[in-house]
C-alpha positions in Angstrom: 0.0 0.0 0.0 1.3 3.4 -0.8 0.2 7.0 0.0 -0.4 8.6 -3.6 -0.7 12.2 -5.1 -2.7 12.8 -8.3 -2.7 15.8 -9.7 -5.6 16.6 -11.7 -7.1 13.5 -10.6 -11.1 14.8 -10.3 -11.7 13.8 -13.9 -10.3 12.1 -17.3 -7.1 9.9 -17.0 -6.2 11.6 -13.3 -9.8 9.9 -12.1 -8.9 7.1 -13.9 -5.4 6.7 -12.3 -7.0 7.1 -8.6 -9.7 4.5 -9.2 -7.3 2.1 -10.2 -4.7 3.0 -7.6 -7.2 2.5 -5.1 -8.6 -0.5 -5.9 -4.6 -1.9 -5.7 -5.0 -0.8 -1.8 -3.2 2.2 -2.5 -4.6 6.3 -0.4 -5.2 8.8 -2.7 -5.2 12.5 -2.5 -6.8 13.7 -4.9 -6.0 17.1 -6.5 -8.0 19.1 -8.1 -7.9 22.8 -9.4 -11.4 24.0 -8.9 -14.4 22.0 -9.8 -14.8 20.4 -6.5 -18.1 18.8 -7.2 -16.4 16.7 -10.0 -13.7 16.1 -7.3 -16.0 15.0 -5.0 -17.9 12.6 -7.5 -14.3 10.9 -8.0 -13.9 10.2 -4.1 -17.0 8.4 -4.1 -15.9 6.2 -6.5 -12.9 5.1 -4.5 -12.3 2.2 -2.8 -10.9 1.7 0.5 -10.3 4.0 3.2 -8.7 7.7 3.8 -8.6 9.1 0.8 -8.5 12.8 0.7 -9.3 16.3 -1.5 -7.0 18.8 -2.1 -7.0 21.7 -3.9 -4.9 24.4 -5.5 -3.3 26.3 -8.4 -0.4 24.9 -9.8 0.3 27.9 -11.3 0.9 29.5 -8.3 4.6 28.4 -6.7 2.9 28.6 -3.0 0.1 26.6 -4.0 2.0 23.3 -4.9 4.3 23.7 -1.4 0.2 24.1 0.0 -1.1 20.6 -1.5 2.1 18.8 -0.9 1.5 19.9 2.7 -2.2 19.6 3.0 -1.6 15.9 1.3 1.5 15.1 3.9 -0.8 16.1 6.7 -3.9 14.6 5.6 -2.1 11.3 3.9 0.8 10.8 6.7 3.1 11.1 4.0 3.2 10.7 0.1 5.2 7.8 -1.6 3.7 8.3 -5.3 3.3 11.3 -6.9 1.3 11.4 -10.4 2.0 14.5 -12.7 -1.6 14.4 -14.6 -2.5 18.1 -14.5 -2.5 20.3 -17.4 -3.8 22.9 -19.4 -5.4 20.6 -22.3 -5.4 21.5 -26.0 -9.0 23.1 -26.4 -10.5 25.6 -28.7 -9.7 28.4 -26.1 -6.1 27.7 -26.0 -5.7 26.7 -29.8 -2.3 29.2 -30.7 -1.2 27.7 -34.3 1.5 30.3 -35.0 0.4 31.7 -38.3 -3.2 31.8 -37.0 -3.1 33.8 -33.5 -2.0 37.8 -32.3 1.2 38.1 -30.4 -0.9 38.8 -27.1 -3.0 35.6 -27.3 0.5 33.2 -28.3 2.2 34.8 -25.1 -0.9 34.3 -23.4 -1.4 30.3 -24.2 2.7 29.7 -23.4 2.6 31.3 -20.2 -0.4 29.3 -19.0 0.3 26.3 -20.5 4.4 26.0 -19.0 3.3 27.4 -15.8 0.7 24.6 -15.4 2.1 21.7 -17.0 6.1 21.8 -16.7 6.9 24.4 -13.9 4.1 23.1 -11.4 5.2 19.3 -12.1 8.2 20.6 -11.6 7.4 22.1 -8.3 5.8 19.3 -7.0 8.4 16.9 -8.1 10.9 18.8 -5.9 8.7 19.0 -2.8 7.5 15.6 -3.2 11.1 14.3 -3.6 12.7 16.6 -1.0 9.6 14.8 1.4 11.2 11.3 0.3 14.4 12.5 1.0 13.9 13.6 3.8 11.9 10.3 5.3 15.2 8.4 4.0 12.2 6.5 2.2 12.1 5.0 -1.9 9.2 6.5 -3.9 8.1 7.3 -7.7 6.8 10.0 -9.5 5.1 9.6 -12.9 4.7 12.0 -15.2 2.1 12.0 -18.0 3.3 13.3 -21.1 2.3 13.2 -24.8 3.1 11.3 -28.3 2.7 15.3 -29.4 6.4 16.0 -28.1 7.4 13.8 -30.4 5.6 14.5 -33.6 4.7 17.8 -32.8 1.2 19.9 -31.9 0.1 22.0 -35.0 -2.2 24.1 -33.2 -1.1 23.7 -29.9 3.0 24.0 -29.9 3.1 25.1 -26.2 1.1 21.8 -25.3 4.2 19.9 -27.0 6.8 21.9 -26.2 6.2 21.5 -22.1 5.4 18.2 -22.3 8.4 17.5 -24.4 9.9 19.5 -21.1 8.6 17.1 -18.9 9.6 14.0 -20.6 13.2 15.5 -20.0 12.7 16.6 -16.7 11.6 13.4 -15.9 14.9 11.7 -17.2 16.9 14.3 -15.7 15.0 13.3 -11.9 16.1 10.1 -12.7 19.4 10.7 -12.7 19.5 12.5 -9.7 17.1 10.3 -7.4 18.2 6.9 -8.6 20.7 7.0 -5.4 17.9 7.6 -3.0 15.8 5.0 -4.1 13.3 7.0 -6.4 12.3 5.9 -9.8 10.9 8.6 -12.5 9.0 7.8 -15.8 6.9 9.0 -18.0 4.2 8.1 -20.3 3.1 9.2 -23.8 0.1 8.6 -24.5 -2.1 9.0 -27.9 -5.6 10.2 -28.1 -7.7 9.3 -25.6 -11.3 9.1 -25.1 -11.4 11.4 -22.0 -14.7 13.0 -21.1 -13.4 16.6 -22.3 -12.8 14.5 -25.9 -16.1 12.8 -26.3 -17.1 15.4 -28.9 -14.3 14.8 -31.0 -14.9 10.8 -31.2 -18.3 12.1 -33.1 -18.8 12.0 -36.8 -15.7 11.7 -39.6 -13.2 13.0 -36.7 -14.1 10.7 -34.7 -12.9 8.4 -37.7 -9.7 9.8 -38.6 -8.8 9.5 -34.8 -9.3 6.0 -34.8 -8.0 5.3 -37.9 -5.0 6.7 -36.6 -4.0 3.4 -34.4 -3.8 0.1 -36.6 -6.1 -1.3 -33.8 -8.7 1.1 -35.3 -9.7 3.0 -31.8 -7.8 5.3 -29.6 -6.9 4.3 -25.8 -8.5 4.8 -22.7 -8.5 6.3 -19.2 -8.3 2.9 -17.8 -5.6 2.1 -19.9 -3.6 4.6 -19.0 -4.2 4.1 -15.1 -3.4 0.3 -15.8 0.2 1.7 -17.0 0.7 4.4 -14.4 0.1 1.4 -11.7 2.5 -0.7 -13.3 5.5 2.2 -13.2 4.6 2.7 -9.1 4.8 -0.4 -8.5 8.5 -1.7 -6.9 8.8 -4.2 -9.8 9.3 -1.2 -12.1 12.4 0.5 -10.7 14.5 -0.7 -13.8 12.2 1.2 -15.7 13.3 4.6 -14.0 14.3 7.3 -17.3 11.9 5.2 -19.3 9.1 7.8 -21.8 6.5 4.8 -22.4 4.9 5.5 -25.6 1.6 4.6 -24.9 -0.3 5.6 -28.2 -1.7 2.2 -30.0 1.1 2.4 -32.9 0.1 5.6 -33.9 3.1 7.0 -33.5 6.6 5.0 -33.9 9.7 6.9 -33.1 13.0 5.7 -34.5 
């Protein structure tokens, strides 16, 4: 049984990843940024006993030290942390280069880095400094996407800080190998979160699927399946490791 932090984990893959973590015997907080009734729907779901809320921005530098705190206290400690949370590609934060003003594209990049590399990467140093600190092994897994690879059209600041999280991910592993810490990341393809159920409609819906030679895209579920596998003490040798988790719809060489 370990203590677990998933950030963003009130909907999507992050409710996904604390079902499944839960149902291994595993204590979840459970971050969220602020729909708490969403939040609240995903700890009834849970199994098991002492699961926790918290909330906060992870834009906000103070905020992260808050919900590692607020988890530690509420938790006893954390042994897992989960980097789910991020600013997804969306209509609103669509910024193709050739199509958006100066003001929105600064706009979109500073939301989008704050959010989804410099708050992992906040929590990934309290979390670890926790560890550390405890003299105790843990893991942190970072979610990530096949887009750092092949690239985001209309959403290059989606890419480029999850490309920055991939890295930072290898780079922790370097570092906290000695301490008994393993860091990975996963890649995954399209997946039929609740915020994408509109795009699974109609001819896109098609050309998504067709994308994968298995003919669908992947799942929540899926990706919580993986995310327990990397936590689990049987996957230290994977520490450094990006997973590509995208149904062969997207081979790197």
């Amino acid at each position: 049984m370990a203590n677990v932090l998933v950030t963003g984990g009130s909907r999507g893959i992050g409710g996904a990843i604390s079902r499944v973590l839960a149902a291994r015997g595993d204590v979840i907080a459970v971050h969220f940024g602020s729909d708490s009734s969403a939040a609240e729907q995903i700890m009834g779901q849970l199994e098991g006993a002492g699961h926790m809320l918290v909330r906060g921005d992870l834009r906000d530098p103070q905020a992260a030290a808050d919900i590692v705190g607020h988890a530690v206290t509420g938790l006893g400690s954390i042994d897992v942390l989960v980097n789910n949370a991020a600013i997804a590609p969306s209509d609103s934060t669509a910024h193709r280069i050739d199509a958006v003003d100066y003001a929105s594209w600064q706009r979109v990049w500073n939301e989008m880095l704050a959010v989804n590399l410099l708050g992992a990467a906040n929590l990934s140093y309290l979390v670890t400094r926790h560890l550390i600190d405890r003299g105790a092994p843990g893991s942190i897994v970072n979610i990530g996407t096949r887009g750092a690879f092949r690239g985001e059209l209309d959403f290059p600041a989606y890419g480029a800080g999850k490309a920055g999280l991939h890295a930072l991910g290898q780079s922790l592993a370097l570092a906290l190998a000695r301490h008994g810490i393993s860091v990975t990341s996963i890649a995954p393809g399209f997946i039929s979160s609740e915020r994408q159920s509109s795009k699974l409609s109609g001819d896109a819906g098609d050309a998504l699927r067709s994308q994968s030679p298995f003919g669908r895209v992947g799942t929540p579920a899926e990706v919580a399946q993986a995310v327990a596998y990397l936590t689990s003490p049987e996957a230290v040798w994977a520490s450094g490791a990006i997973l590509d988790f995208n149904g062969a719809s997207h081979l790197r060489t």
